[in-house]
Kinemage of the C-alpha trace (Angstrom):
@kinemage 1
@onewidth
@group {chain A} dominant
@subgroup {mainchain}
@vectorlist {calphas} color= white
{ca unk a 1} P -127.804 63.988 91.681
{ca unk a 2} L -125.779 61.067 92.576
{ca unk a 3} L -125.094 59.964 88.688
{ca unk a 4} L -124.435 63.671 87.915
{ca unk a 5} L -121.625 63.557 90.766
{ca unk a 6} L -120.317 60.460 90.029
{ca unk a 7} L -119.710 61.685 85.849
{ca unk a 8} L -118.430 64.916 87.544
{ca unk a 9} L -115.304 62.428 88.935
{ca unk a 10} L -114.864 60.834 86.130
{ca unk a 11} L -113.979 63.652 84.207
{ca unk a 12} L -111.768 65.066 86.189
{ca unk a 13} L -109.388 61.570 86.469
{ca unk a 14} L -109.678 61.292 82.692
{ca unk a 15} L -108.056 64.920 82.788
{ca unk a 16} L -105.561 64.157 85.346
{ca unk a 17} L -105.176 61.010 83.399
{ca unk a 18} L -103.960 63.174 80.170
{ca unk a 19} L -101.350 65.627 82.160
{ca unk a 20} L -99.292 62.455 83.605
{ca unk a 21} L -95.344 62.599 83.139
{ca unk a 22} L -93.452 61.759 79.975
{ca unk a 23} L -91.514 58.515 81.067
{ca unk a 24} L -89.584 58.418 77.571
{ca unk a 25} L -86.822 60.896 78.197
{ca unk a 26} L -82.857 59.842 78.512
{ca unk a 27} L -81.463 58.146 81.611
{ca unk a 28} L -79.865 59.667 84.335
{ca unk a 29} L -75.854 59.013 84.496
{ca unk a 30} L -74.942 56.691 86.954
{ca unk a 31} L -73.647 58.250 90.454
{ca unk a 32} L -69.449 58.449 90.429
{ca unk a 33} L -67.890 56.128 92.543
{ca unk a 34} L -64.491 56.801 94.296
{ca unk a 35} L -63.274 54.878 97.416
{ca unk a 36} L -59.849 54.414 99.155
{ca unk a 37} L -59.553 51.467 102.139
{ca unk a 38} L -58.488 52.246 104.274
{ca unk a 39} L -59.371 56.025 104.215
{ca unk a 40} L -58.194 56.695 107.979
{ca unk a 41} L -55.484 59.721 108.003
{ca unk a 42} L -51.641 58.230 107.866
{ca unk a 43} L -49.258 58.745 110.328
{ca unk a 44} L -45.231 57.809 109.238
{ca unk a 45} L -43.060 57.420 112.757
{ca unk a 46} L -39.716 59.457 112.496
{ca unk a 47} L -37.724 56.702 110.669
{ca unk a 48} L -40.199 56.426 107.748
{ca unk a 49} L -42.208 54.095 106.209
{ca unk a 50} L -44.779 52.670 103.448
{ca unk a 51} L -48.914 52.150 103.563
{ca unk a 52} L -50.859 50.353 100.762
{ca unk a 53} L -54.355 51.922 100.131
{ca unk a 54} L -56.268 50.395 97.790
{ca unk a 55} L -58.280 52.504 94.984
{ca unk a 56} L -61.891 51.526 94.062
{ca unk a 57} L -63.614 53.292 91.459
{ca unk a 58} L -66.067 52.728 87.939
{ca unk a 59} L -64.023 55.038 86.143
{ca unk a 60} L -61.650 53.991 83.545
{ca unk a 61} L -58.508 56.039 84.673
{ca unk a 62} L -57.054 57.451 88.360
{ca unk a 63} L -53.787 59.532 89.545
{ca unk a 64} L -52.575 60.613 92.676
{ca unk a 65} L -50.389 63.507 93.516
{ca unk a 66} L -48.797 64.680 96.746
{ca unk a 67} L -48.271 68.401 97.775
{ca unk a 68} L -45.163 67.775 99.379
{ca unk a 69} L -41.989 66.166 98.493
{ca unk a 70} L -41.545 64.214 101.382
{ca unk a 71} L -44.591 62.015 101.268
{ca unk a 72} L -43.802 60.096 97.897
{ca unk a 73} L -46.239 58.141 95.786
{ca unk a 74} L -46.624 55.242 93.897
{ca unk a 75} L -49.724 53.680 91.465
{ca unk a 76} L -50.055 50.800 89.844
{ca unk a 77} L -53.591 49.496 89.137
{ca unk a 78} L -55.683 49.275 91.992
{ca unk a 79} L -53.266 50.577 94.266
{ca unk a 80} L -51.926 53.385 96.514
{ca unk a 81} L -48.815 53.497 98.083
{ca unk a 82} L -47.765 56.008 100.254
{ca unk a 83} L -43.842 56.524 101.404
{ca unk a 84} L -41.943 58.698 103.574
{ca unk a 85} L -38.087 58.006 104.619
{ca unk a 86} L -36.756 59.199 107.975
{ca unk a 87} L -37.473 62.373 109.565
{ca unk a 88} L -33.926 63.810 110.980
{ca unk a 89} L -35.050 66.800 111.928
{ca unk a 90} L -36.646 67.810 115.393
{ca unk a 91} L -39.895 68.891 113.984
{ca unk a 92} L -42.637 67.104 112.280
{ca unk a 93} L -43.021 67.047 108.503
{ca unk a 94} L -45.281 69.764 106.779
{ca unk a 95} L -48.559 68.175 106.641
{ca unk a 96} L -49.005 66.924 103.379
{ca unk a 97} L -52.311 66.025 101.447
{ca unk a 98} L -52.410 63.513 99.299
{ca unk a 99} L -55.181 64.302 96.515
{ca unk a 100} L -56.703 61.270 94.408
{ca unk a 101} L -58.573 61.943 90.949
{ca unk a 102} L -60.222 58.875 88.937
{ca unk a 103} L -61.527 60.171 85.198
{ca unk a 104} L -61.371 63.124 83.963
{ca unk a 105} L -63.406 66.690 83.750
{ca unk a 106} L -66.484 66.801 83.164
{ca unk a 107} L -66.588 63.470 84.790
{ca unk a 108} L -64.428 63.353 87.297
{ca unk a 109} L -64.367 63.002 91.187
{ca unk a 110} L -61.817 63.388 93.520
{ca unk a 111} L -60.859 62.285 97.558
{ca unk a 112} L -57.772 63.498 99.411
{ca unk a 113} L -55.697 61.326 102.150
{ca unk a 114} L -53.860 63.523 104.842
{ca unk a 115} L -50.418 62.124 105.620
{ca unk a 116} L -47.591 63.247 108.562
{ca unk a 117} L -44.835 62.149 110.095
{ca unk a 118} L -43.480 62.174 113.593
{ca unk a 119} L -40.544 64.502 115.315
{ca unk a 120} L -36.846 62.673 114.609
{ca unk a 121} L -34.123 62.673 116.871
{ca unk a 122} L -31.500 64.972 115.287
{ca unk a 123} L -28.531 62.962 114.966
{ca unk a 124} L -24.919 64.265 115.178
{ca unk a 125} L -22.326 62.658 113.227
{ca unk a 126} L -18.803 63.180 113.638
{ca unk a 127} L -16.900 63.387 110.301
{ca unk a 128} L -13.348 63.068 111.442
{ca unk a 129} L -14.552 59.375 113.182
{ca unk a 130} L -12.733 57.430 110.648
{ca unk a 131} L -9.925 60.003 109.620
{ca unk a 132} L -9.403 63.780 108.937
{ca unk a 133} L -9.052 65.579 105.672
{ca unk a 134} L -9.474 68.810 104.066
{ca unk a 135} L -12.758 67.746 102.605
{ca unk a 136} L -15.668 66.421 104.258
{ca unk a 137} L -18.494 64.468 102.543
{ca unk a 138} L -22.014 65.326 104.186
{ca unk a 139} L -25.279 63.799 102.854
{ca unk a 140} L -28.302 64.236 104.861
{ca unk a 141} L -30.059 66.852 107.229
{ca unk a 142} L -28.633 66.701 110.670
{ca unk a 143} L -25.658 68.036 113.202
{ca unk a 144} L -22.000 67.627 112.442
{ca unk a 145} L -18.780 67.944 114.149
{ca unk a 146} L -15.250 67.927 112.750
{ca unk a 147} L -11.730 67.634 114.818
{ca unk a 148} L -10.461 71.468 114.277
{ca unk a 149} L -6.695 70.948 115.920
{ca unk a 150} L -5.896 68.468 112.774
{ca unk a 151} L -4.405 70.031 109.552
{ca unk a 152} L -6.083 67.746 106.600
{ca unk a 153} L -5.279 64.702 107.405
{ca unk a 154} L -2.092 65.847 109.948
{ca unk a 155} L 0.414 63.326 107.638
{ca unk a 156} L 3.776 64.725 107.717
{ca unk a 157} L 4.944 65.182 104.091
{ca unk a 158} L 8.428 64.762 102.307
{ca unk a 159} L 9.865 68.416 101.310
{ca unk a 160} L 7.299 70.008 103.474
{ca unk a 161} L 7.226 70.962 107.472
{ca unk a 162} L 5.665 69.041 109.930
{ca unk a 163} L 1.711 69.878 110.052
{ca unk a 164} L 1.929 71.988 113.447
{ca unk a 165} L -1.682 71.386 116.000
{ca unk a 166} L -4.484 74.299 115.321
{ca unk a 167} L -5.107 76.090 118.474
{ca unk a 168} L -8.274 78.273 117.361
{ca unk a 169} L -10.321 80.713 119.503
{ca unk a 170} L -13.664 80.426 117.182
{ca unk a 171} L -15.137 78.748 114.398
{ca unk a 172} L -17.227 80.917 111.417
{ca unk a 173} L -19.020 79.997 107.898
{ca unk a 174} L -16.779 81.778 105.234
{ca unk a 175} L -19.199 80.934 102.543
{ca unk a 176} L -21.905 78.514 101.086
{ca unk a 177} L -23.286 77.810 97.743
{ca unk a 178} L -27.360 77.826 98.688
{ca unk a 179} L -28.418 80.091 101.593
{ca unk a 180} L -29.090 78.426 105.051
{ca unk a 181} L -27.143 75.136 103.432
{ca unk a 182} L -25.579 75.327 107.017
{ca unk a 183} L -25.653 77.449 110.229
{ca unk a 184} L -24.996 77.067 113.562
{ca unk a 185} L -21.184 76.893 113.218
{ca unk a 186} L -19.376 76.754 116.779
{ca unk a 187} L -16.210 75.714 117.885
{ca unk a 188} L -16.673 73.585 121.053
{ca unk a 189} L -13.050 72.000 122.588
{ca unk a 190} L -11.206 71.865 119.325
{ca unk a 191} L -13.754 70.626 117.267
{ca unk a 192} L -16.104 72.554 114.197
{ca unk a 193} L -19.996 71.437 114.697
{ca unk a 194} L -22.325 72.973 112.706
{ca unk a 195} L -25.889 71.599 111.179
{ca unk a 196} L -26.675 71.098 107.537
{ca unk a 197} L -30.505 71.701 106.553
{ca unk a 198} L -30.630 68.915 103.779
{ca unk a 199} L -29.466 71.305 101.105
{ca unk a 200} L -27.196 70.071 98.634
{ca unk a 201} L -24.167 72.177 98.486
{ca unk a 202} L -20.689 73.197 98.758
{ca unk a 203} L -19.501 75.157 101.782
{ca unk a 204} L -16.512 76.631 103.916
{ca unk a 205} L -15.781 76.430 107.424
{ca unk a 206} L -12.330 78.106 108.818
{ca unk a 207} L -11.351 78.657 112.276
{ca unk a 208} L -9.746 81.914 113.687
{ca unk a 209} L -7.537 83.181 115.891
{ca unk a 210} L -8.900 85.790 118.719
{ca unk a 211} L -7.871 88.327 116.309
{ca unk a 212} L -10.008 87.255 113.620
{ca unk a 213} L -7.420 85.887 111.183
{ca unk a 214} L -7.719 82.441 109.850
{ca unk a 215} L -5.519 79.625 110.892
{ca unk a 216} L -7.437 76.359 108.368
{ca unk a 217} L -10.694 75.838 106.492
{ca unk a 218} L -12.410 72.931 105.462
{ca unk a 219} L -15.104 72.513 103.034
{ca unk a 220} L -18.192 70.754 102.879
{ca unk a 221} L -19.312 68.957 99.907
{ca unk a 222} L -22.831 67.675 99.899
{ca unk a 223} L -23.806 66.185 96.421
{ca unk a 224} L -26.769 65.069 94.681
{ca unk a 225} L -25.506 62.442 93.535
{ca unk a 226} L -23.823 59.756 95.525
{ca unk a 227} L -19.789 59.556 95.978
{ca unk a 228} L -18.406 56.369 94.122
{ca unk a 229} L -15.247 55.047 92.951
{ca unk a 230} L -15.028 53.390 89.305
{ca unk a 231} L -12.010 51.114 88.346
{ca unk a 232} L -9.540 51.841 85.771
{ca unk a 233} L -7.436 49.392 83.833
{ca unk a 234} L -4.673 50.769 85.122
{ca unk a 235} L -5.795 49.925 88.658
{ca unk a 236} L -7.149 53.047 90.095
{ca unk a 237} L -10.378 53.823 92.192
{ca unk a 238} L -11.401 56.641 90.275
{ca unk a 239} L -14.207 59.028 91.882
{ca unk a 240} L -17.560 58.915 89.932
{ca unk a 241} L -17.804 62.566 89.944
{ca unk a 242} L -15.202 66.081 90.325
{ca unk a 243} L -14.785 66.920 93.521
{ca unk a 244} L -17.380 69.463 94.428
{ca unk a 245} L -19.722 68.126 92.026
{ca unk a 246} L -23.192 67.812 92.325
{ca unk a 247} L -23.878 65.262 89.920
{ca unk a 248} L -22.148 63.911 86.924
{ca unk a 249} L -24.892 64.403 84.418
{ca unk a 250} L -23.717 65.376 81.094
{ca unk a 251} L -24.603 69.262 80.193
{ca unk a 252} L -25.089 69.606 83.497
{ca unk a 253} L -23.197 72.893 85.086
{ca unk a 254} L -23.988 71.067 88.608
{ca unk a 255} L -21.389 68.550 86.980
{ca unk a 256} L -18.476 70.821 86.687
{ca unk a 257} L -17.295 71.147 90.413
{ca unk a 258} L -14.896 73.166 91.827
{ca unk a 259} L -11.517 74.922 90.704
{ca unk a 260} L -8.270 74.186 92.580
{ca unk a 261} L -4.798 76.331 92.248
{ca unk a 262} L -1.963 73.762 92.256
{ca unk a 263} L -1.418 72.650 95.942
{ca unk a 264} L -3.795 74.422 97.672
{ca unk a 265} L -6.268 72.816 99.630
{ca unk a 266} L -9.538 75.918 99.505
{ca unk a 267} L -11.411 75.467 96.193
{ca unk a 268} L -12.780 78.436 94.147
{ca unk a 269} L -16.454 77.876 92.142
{ca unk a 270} L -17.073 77.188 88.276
{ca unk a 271} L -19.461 79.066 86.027
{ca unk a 272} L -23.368 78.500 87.197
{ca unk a 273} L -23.960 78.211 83.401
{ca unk a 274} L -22.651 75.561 81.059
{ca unk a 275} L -21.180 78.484 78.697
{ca unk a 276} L -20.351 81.526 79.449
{ca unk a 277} L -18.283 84.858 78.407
{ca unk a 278} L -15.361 87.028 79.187
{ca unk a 279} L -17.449 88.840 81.659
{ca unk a 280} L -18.515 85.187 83.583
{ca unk a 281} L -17.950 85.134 87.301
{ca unk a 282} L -17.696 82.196 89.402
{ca unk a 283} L -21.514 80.585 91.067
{ca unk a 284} L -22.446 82.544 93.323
{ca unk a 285} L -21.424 82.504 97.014
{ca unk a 286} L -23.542 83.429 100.476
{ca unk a 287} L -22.171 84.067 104.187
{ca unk a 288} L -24.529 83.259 107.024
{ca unk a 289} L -26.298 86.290 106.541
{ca unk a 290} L -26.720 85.466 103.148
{ca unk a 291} L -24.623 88.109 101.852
{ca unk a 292} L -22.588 87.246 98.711
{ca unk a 293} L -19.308 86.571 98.733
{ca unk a 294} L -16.742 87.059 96.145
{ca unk a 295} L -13.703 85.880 95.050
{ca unk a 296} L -11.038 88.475 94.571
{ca unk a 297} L -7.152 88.040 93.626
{ca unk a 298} L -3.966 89.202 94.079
{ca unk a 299} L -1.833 91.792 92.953
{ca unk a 300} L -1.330 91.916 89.690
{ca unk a 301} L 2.154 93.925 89.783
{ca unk a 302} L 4.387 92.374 92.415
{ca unk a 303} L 4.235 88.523 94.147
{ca unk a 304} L 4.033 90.314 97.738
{ca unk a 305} L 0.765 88.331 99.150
{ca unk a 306} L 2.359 84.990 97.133
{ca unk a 307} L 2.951 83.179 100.374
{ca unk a 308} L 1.705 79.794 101.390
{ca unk a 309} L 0.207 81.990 104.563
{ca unk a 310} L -1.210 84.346 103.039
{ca unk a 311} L -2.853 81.646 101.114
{ca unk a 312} L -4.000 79.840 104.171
{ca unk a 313} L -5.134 82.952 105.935
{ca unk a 314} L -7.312 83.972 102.825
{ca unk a 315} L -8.895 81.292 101.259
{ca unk a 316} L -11.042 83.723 99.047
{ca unk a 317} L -8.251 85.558 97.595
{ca unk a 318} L -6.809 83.587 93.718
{ca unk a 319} L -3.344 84.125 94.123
{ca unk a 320} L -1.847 85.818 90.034
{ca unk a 321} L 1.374 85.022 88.761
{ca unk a 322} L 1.101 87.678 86.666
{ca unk a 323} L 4.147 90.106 88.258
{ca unk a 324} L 6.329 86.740 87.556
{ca unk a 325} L 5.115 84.748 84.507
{ca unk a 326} L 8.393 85.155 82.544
{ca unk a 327} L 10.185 82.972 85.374
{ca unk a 328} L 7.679 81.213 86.877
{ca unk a 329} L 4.396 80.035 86.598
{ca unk a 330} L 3.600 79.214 90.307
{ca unk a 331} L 1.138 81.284 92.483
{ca unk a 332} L 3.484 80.897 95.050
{ca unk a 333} L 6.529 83.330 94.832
{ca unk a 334} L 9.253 81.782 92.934
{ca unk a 335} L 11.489 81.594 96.241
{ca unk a 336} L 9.057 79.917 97.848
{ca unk a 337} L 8.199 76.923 95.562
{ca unk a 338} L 7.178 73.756 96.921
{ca unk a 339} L 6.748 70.810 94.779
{ca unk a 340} L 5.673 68.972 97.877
{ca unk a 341} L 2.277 70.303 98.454
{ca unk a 342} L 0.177 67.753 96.834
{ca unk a 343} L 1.982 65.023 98.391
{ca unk a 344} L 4.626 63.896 94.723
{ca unk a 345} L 7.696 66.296 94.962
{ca unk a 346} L 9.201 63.194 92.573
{ca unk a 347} L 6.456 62.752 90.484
{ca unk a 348} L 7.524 63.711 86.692
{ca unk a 349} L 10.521 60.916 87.091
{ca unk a 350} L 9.820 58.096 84.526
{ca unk a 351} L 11.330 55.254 84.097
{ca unk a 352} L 13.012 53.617 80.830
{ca unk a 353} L 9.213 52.403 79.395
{ca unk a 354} L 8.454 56.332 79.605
{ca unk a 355} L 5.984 54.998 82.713
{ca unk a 356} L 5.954 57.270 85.736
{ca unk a 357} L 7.448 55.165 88.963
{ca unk a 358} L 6.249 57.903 91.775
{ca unk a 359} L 2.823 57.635 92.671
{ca unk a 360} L 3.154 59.762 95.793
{ca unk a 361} L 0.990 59.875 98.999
{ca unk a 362} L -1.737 62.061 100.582
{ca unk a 363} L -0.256 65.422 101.638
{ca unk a 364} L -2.237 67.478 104.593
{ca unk a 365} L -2.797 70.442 101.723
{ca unk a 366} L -4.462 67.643 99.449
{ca unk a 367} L -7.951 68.707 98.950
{ca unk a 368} L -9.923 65.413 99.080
{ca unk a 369} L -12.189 63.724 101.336
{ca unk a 370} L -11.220 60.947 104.138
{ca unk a 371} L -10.338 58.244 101.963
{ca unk a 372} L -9.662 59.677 98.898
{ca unk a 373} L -6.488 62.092 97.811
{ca unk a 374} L -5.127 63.683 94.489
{ca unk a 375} L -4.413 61.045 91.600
{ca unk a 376} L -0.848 60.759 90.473
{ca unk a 377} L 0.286 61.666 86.491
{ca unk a 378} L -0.573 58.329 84.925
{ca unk a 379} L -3.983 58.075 86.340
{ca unk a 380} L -5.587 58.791 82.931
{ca unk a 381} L -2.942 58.071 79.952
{ca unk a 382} L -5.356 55.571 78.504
{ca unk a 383} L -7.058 58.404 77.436
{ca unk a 384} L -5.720 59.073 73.646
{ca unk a 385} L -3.819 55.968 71.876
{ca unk a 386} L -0.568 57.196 72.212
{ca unk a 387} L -0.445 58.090 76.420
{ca unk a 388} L -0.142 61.578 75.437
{ca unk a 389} L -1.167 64.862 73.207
{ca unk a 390} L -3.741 63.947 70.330
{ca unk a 391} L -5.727 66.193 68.138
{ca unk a 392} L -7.219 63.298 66.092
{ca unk a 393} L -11.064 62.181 67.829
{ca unk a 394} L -10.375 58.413 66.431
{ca unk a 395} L -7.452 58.307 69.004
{ca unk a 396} L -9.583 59.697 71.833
{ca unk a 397} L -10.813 56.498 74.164
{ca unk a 398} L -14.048 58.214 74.293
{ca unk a 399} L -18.488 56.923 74.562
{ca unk a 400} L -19.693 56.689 71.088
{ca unk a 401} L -22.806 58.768 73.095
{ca unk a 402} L -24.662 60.138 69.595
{ca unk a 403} L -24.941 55.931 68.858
{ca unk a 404} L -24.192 56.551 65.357
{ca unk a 405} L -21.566 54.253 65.030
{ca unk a 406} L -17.939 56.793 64.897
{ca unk a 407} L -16.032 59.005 66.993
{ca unk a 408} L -16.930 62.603 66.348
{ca unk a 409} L -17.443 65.964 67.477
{ca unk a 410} L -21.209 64.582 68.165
{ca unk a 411} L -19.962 62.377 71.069
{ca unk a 412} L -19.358 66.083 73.379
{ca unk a 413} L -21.274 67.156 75.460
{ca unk a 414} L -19.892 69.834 77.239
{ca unk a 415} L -17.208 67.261 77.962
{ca unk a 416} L -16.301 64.151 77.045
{ca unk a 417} L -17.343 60.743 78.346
{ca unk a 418} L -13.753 58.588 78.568
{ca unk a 419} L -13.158 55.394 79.102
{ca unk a 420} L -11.666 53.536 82.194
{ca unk a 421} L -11.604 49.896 81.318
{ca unk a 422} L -13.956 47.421 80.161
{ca unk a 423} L -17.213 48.118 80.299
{ca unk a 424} L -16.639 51.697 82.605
{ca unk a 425} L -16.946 55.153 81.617
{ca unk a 426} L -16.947 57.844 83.042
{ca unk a 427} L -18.306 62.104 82.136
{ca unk a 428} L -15.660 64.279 82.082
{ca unk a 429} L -16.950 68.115 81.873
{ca unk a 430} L -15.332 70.888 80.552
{ca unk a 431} L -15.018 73.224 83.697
{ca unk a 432} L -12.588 75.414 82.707
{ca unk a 433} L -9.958 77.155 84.599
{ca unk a 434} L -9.161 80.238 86.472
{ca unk a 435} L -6.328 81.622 84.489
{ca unk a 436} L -3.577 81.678 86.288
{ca unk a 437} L -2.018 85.160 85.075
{ca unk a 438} L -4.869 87.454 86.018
{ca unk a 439} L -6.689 84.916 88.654
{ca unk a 440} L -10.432 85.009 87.495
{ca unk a 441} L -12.777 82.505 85.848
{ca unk a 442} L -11.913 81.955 82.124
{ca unk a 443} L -15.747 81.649 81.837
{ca unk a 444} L -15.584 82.075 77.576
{ca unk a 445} L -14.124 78.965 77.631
{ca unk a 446} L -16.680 77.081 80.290
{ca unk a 447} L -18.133 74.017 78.328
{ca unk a 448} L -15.283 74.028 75.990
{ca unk a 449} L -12.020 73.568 77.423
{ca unk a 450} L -11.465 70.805 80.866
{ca unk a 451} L -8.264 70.661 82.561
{ca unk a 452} L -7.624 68.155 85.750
{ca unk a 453} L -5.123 68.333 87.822
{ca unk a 454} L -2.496 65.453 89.524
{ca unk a 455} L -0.412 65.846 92.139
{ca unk a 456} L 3.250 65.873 90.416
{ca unk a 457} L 5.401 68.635 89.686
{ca unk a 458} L 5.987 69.175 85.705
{ca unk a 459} L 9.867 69.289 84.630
{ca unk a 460} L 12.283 70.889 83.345
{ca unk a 461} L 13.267 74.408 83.369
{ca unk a 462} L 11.403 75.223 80.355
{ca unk a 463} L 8.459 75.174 82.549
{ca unk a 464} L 9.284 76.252 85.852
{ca unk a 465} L 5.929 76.831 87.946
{ca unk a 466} L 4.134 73.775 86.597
{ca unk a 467} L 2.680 70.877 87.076
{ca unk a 468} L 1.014 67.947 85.584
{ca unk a 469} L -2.109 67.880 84.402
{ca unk a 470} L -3.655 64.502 84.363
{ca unk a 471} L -6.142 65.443 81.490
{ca unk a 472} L -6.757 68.324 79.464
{ca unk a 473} L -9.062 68.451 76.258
{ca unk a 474} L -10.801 71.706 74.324
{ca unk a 475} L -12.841 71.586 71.260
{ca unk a 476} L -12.478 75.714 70.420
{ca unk a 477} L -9.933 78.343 71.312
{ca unk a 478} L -10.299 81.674 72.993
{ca unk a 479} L -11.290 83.417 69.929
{ca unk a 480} L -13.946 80.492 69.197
{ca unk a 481} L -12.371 78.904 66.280
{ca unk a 482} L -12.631 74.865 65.717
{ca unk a 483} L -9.680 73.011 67.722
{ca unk a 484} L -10.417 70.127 69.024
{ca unk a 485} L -7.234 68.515 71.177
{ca unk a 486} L -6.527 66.314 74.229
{ca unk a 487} L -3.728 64.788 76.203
{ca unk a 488} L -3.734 62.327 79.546
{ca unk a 489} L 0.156 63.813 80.399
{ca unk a 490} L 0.256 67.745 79.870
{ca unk a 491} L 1.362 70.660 81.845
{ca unk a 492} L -0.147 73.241 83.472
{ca unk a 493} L 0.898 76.664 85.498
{ca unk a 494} L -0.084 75.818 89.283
{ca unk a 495} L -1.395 79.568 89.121
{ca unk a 496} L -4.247 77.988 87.162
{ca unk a 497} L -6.992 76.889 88.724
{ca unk a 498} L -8.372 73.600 87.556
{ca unk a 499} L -10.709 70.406 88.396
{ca unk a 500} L -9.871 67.501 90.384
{ca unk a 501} L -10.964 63.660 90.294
{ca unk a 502} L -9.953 61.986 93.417
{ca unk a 503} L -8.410 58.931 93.172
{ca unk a 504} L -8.973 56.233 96.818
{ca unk a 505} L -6.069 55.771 98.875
């Protein structure tokens, strides 16, 4: 019995024996390994700051990305780093995750890093500190204030009255190019404060009367880009960019600016698009509602509204010279012509070299920041070979920007890039011009014709109404045939609107 039990065990291990697992198969993939140190959530203070993490993993390849623009990132082998500049608002920063991947799908893994950053204390900066002007240069989130009693920059002005003190009973937004670019406008003891909310943008403030009617505006120019001045051979501080610009990158529409009537100080807007047709409006505007806001124009039958107060009290309006174009090309009424308002009543007098010996001074209708004012006739006559109108590309002192070794039709952009001296250029777009004679946007001609504006009178009688246009350059005409022209020392009617490049003090 015993040997029969003992065979009976046998059996069954040699058949427990025969079912065992098949150890032969293929080998498991290694676990993925991911691992950031230090892994703790990050935590910026208000003014900002940077953290180093440093990125372990087997895999061959690893990104980052952050879900909000604030928290910025940077890789470069094994590491992480995480930035964040300063917080000037009073609330924290949206919350933002910061997601790391090494490989990629199927094998992949991925870890996330939360990052914040502390409450700022919102700064106010006062913009007339260091000077007033018509023009105010704004460049981050935070409150502002302005001194409302001064007209521009309150200099009193051969040919033109005394600038007389603002007494104003309130303080309103007339319009903005990017909704809730700014709010809060107040007038507190004579001076404007309002906030900006970090928006890049252009913007108008005026002040009223108790009845409603405007006694000044001021606009507010926040770029992209930031304000600098490039020298000229002929010893200017040119501005970097038009004024009103967001940026001076080349087919850019951000680049073109805004539009100025001769001797006014309230800008109009360019096309949003870099071409456009007859039916192209202005970019568009928004009150503090966010309702759009146009830009109408005179009458077209009689110079009635042709006033400088009129002009003052209705910054929206284009003033037409159509009711007087066979005498005079001015917006204002021919009675009331001022060759003073830009600050050069003299400045069309040359001397016996054919050089202009009036370079003028900042008026308080001049239209450019603290610092900066309208640039006299000469500013640009290194422009073409001769000082003055070419149609010839080999006499244009342009960028040889295609790199193919000539001048040509190749080298525009939407503009041209000119040059200022050795070694400094300089993109100058083709914004082109409210006409003067029916005041709207010429916008068929946007990207192909650029006109800018200096702050002398043209002479003569031949041209009574204009003034001189520091550059001017188009490639087409109106009814799109080739004609390609430019000239440093034209003429222009002041009814036109047209861009500016400041020039510093």
């Amino acid at each position: 019995m015993k040997n029969m039990l003992r065979l009976w065990l046998c059996a069954a291990c040699a058949s427990l024996a025969g079912c065992s697992s098949d150890t032969t198969g293929p080998t498991p993939e290694p676990e993925l390994r991911l691992t950031l140190r230090p892994d703790a959530p990050i935590v910026f203070p208000a003014e900002g700051g940077r953290a180093e993490i440093v990125v372990s993993t087997d895999l061959p390849v690893w990104e980052a990305v952050s879900d909000q623009e604030w928290c910025r990132i940077e890789t470069e082998e094994n590491r992480l780093t995480v930035s964040a500049g300063p917080n000037a608002t009073t609330s924290l920063m949206p919350l933002a995750t910061v997601t790391v991947t090494a490989g990629t799908p199927p094998r992949s893994i991925s870890t996330t890093l939360k990052v914040s950053q502390e409450r700022g204390e919102r700064r106010t900066v006062n913009l007339s500190a260091s000077g007033t002007a018509n023009c105010y240069l704004i460049g981050e989130a935070c409150d502002y204030l302005f001194d409302a009693t001064v007209r521009g920059n309150g200099a009193a002005t051969q040919g033109l009255e005394a600038p007389a003190a603002i007494a104003a009973a309130r303080a309103e937004l007339v319009w903005q190019t990017t909704p809730e670019m700014i709010d809060g406008v107040e007038l507190i003891g004579g001076q404007v404060a309002f906030s900006a909310s970090g928006t890049p943008g252009n913007a108008l403030i005026a002040v009223e009367n108790a009845q409603g009617e405007i006694l000044w505006s001021w606009h507010i120019w926040f770029p992209e880009s930031e304000v600098g001045s490039l020298a000229t051979a002929a010893g200017y501080e040119v501005m970097n960019l038009n004024l009103g610009a967001m940026c001076d990158r080349t087919a850019d529409p951000g680049s073109y600016g805004l539009l100025y009537q001769w001797g006014r100080k309230d800008p109009f807007p360019a096309a949003a698009t870099l071409t456009g047709t007859t039916q192209t409006v202005g970019a568009p505007l928004y009150d503090a509602a966010g309702k759009s806001v146009g830009i109408g124009h005179s009458s077209w039958s009689d110079t009635q509204s042709n006033t400088l107060a009129y002009a003052i009290a209705h910054p929206t309006v284009c003033l037409s010279n159509y009711a007087q174009y066979s005498s005079s090309r001015d917006w204002l009424r021919a009675d009331q012509s001022s060759d003073a308002l830009w600050g050069n009543p003299a400045g069309g007098e040359k001397n016996a070299n054919n050089d202009f010996v009036n370079k003028g001074s900042k008026s308080f209708y001049d239209p450019c920041p603290v610092g900066w004012r309208v640039p006299p006739a000469d500013v640009f006559r290194s422009f073409t070979t001769s000082g003055g109108y070419s149609w010839t590309i080999e006499d244009f002192d342009i960028r040889d920007t295609s790199g193919d070794g000539q001048l040509s039709i190749d080298d525009y952009d939407h503009g041209w890039t000119f040059n200022l001296g050795p070694g400094t250029w300089s993109y100058f777009p083709a914004a082109a011009r409210y006409d003067g004679s029916y005041a709207m946007l010429m916008g068929s001609v946007s990207g192909l014709w650029g006109s800018y504006w200096g702050n002398a009178p043209y002479p003569g009688d031949m041209f009574r109404g204009g003034a001189y246009s520091v550059l001017s350059f188009q490639i087409k005409d109106q009814a799109g045939n080739e004609m390609i022209t430019a000239t440093p020392a034209g003429g222009g009617a002041r009814a036109d609107a047209y861009s500016v490049r400041c020039i510093r003090e």
